[in-house]
C-alpha positions as CSV (number, residue, x, y, z in Angstrom):
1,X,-177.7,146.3,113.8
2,X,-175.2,143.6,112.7
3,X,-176.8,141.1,109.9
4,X,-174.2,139.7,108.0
5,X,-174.3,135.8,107.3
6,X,-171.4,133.6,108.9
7,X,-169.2,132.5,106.6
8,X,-169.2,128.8,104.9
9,X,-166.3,127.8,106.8
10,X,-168.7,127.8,110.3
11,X,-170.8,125.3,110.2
12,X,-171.7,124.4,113.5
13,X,-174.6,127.3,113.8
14,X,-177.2,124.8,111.5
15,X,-176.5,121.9,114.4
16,X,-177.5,124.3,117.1
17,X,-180.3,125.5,114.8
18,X,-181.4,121.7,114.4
19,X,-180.9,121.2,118.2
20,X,-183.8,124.4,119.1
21,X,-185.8,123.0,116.4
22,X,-185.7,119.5,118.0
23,X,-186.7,120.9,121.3
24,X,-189.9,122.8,120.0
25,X,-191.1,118.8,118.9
26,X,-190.8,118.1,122.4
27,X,-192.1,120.8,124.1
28,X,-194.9,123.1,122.3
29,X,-196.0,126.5,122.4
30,X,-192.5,127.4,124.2
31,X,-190.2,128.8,121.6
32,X,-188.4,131.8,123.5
33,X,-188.1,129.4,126.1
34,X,-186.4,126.7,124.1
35,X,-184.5,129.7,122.3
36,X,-183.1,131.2,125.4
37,X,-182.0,127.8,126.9
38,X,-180.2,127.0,123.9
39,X,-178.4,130.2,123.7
40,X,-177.1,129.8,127.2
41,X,-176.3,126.1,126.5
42,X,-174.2,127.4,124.0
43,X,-172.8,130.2,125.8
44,X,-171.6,127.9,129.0
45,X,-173.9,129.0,131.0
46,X,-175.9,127.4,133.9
47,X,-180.3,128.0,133.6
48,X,-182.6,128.5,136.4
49,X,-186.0,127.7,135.2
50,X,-189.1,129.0,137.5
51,X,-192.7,127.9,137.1
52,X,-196.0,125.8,138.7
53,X,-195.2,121.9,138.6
54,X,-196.3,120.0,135.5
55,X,-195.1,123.0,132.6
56,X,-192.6,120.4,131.4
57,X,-189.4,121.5,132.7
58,X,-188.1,118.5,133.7
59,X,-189.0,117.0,130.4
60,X,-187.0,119.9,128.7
61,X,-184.1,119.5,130.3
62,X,-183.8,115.8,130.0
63,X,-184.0,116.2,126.3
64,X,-181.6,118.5,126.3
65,X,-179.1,116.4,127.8
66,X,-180.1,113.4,125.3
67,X,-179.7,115.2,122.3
68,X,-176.2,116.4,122.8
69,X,-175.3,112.5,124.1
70,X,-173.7,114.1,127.1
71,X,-173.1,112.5,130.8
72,X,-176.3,113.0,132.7
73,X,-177.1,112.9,136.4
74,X,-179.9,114.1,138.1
75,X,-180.7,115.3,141.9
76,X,-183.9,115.4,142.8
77,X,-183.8,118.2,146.1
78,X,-185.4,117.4,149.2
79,X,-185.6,119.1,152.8
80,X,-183.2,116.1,153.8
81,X,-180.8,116.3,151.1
82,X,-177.0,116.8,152.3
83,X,-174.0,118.3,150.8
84,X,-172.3,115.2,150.5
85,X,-174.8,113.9,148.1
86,X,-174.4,116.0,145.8
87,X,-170.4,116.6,145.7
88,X,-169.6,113.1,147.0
89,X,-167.6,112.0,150.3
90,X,-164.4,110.0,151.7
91,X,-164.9,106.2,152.8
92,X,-162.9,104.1,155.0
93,X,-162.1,101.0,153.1
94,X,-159.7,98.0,153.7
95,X,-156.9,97.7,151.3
96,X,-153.4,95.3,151.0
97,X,-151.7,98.3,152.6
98,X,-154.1,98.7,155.1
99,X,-157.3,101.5,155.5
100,X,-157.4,104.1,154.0
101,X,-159.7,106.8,152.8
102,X,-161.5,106.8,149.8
103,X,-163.1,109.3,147.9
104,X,-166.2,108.1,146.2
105,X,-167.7,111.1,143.9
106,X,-171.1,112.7,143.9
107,X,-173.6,113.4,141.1
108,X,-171.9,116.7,140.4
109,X,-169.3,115.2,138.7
110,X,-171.0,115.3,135.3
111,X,-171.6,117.0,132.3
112,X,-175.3,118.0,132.7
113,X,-176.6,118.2,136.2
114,X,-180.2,118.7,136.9
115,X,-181.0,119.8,140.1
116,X,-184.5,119.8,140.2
117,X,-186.7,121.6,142.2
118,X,-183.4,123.2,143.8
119,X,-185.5,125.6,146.2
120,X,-186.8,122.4,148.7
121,X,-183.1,121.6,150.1
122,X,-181.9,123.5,152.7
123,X,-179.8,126.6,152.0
124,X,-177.0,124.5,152.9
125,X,-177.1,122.3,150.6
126,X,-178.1,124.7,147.6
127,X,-174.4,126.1,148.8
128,X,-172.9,123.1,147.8
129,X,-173.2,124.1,144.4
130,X,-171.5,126.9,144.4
131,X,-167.9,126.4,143.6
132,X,-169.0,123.9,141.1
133,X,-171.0,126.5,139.1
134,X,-168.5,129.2,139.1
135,X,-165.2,127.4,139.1
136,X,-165.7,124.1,137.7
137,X,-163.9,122.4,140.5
138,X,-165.2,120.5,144.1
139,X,-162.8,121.1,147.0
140,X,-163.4,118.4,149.8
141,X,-160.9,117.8,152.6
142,X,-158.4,120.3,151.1
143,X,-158.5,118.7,148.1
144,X,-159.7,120.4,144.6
145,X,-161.0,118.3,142.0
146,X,-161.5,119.7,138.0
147,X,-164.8,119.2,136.5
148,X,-164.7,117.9,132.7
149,X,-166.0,120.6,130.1
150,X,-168.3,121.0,129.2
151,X,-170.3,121.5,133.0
152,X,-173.7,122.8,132.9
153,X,-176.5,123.0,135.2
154,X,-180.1,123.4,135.0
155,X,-181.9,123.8,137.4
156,X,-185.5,124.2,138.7
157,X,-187.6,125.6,141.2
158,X,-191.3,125.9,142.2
159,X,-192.8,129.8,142.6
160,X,-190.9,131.0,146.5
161,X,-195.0,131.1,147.3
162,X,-195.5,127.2,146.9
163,X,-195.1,125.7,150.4
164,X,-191.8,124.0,151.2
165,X,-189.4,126.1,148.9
166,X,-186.1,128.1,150.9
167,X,-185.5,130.8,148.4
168,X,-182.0,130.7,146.8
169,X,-179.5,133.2,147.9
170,X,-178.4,135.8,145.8
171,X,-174.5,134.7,145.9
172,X,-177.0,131.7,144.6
173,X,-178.7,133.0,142.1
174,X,-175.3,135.1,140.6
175,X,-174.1,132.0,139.3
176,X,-177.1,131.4,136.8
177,X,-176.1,132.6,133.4
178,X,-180.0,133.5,132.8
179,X,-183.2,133.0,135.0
180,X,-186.8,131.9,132.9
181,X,-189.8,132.5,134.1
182,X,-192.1,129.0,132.4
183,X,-195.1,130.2,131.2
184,X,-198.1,128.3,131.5
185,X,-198.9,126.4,128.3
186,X,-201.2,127.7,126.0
187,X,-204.9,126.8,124.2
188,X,-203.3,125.9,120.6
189,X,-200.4,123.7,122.2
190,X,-202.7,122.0,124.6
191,X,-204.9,120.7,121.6
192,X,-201.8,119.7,120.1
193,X,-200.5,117.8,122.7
194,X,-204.1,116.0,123.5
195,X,-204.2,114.8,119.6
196,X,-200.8,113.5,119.5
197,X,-199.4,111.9,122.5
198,X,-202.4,109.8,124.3
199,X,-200.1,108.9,127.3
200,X,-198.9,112.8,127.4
201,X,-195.0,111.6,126.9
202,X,-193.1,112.9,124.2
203,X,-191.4,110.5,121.5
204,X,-187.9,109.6,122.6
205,X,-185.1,112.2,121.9
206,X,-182.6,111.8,119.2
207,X,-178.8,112.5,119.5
208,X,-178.4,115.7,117.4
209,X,-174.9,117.1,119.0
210,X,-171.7,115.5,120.4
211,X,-169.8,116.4,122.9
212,X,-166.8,117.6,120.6
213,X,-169.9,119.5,118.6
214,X,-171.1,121.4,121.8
215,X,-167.4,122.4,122.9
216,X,-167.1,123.3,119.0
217,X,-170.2,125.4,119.2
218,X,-169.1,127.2,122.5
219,X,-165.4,128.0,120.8
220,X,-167.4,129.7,117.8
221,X,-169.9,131.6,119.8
222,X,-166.8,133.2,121.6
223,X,-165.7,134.0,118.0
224,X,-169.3,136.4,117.0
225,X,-168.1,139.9,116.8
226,X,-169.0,142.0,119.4
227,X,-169.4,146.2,117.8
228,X,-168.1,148.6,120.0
229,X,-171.7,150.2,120.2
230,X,-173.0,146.8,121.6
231,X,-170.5,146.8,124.4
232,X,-171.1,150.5,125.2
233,X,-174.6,149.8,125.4
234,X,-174.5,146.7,127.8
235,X,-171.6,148.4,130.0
236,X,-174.1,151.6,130.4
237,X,-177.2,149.4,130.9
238,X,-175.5,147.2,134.0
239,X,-174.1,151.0,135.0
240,X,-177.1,152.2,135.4
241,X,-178.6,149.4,137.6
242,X,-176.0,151.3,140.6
243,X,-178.3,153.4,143.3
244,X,-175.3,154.4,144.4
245,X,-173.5,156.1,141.4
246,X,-174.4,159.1,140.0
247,X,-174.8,157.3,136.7
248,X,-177.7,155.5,137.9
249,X,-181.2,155.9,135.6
250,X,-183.6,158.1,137.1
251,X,-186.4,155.7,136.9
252,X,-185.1,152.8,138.6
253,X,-183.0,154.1,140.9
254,X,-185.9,154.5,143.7
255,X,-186.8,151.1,143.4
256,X,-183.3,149.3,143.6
257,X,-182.0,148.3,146.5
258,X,-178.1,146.4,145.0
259,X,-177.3,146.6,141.3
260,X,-176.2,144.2,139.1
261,X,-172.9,142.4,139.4
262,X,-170.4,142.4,136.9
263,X,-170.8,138.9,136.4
264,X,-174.0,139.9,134.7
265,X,-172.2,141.8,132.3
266,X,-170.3,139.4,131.0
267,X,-173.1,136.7,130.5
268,X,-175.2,139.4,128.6
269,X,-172.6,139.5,126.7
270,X,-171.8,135.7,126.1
271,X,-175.3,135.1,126.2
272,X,-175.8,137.3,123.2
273,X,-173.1,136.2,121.2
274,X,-174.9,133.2,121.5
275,X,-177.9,133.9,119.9
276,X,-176.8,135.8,116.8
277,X,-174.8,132.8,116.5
278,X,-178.2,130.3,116.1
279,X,-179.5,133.2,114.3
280,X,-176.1,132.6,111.4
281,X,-175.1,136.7,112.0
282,X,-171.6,137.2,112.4
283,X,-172.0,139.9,115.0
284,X,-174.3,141.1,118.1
285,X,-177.1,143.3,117.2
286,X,-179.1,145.4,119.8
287,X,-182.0,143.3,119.8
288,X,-179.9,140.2,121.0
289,X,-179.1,142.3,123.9
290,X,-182.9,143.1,124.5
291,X,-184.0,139.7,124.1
292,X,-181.6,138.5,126.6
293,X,-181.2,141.6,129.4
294,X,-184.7,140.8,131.0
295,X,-183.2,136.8,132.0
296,X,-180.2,137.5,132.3
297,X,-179.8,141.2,134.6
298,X,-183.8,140.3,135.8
299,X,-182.8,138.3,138.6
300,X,-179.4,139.6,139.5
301,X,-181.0,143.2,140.3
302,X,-182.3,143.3,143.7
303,X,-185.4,145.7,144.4
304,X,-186.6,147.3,147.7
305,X,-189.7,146.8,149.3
306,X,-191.1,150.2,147.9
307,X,-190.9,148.0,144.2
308,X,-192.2,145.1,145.7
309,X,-195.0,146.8,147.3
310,X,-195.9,148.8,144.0
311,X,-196.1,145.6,142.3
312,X,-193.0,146.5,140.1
313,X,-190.8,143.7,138.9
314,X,-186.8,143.6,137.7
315,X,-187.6,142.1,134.3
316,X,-190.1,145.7,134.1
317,X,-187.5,148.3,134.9
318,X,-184.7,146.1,132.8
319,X,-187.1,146.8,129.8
320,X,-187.4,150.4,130.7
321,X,-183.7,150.4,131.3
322,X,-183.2,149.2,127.5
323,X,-185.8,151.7,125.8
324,X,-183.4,154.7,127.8
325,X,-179.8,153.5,127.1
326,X,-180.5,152.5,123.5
327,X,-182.0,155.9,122.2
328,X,-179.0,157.3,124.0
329,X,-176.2,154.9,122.5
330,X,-178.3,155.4,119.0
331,X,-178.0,159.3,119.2
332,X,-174.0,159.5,120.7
């Protein structure tokens, strides 16, 4: 494991550090949360938060988009919700030179996007995020618009067992960086919360990151040293996630029915990178990997019904996965 200090000359780790501190004041009891959203924030990539209504996600995420001063919309998803309200439309208008059309953008075009409780709209609509997600750009009309960096979405969603939810596609769900399960909030942080805040609202955030910070931030994290025993080990654990190759682990493979993409790969990787970078190391140790795998491989590995009726989860045989592949990278 890799725990050398970043050098003097990289500063921008303490602002991130500052920034997950921050958060903990806003939301209690949740620190791997707060931990694992940063990380992605910092990586570039887009968070799908799951839980019950009222855990605070919404709250989370609106901080998060206050401290780091960046442009903020927000959709709130509905069954009635339509594509063009989220990437925008063409109007006819009257001009000097006669009509003409228009193009009047949509929330998307943003910096931080919340697209809350993104399991109510219609699958059609929760499509209209795609290409935004993954390429940065909105086509319309034949036309292909660029995003400005940074882009990044968070989105929620209510358990796929609350009524009125359309569960998000896996093509969907591939363009999340990581997936979080919210806990519900525990004894010691409830007692904290009813002693300080009478109304139940947090105090208002504080800017703690620019824009030019963030982009900074991402550049650096890009920069942590990846050892090659790291990147064997995450190569071999999406590997083994294949039912269909002979490389697949023992364990897992009667309960999977498609493996992880390589997209997951490469945002284990970024992902991790990330949070030895809050953490000041100048390189990737295994247990970044392991603290990441289980949100970011968990929902990109798709089980059969045999799991599902043993009661077995994705983020259970990830952690089994990781015990196997690390005594075996360990002892090559």
């Amino acid at each position: 494991m890799n725990n050398q200090q970043l050098p003097d000359s990289v500063p921008m780790s303490s602002e991130a550090q500052t920034l997950y501190n921050a958060l903990n004041e806003i939301i209690y009891g949740k620190p791997d949360l707060i931990r694992m959203l940063v990380a992605s924030f910092l990586a570039g990539g887009h968070v799908l938060l799951e839980g019950v209504p009222g855990l605070g996600k919404t709250v989370l995420s609106k901080s998060l988009a206050a401290m780091t001063s960046l442009d903020y919309k927000r959709i709130q998803f509905t069954p009635d919700l339509l594509p063009a309200d989220i990437t925008g439309t063409y109007i006819m208008e009257d001009t000097a030179e006669g009509r003409r059309m228009r193009f009047m953008p949509g929330p998307v075009f943003t910096h931080f996007l919340l697209a809350d409780e993104i399991n109510r709209a219609s699958p059609k609509t929760q499509a209209a995020l795609l290409e935004a997600m993954s390429e940065q750009a909105v086509t319309l009309m034949g036309e292909s618009r660029q995003l400005e960096s940074p882009f990044f979405v968070i989105a929620t969603q209510n358990p796929i067992e609350m009524e009125g939810t359309n569960p998000l596609p896996e093509a969907q769900l591939d363009r999340f960086a990581v997936k979080i399960n919210v806990a519900s909030t525990g004894e010691e942080a409830l007692l904290r919360m009813i002693r300080e805040r009478n109304d139940g609202n947090p105090p208002p955030p504080q800017i703690i990151m620019s824009r030019q910070t963030l982009l900074e931030c991402q550049r650096q994290v890009d920069e942590i040293f990846l050892p090659e025993a790291i990147a064997i080990f995450i190569a071999r654990l999406v590997a083994q996630t294949d039912p269909q190759s002979s490389e697949c682990n023992a364990t897992l493979k009667p309960h999977i029915r498609y493996s992880v993409s390589p997209r997951g790969a490469i945002w284990l990787t970024r992902v991790a990178r990330a949070l030895a970078f809050l953490d000041e190391r100048s390189g990737v140790g295994f247990e970044d990997v392991a603290q990441a795998a289980p949100h970011v491989l968990g929902h990109r590995l798709i089980l059969n019904y045999t799991a599902k009726f043993d009661g077995i989860t994705a983020p259970q045989l990830i952690d089994k996965l990781l015990v196997d592949i690390e005594k075996e990278v360990l002892h090559s």
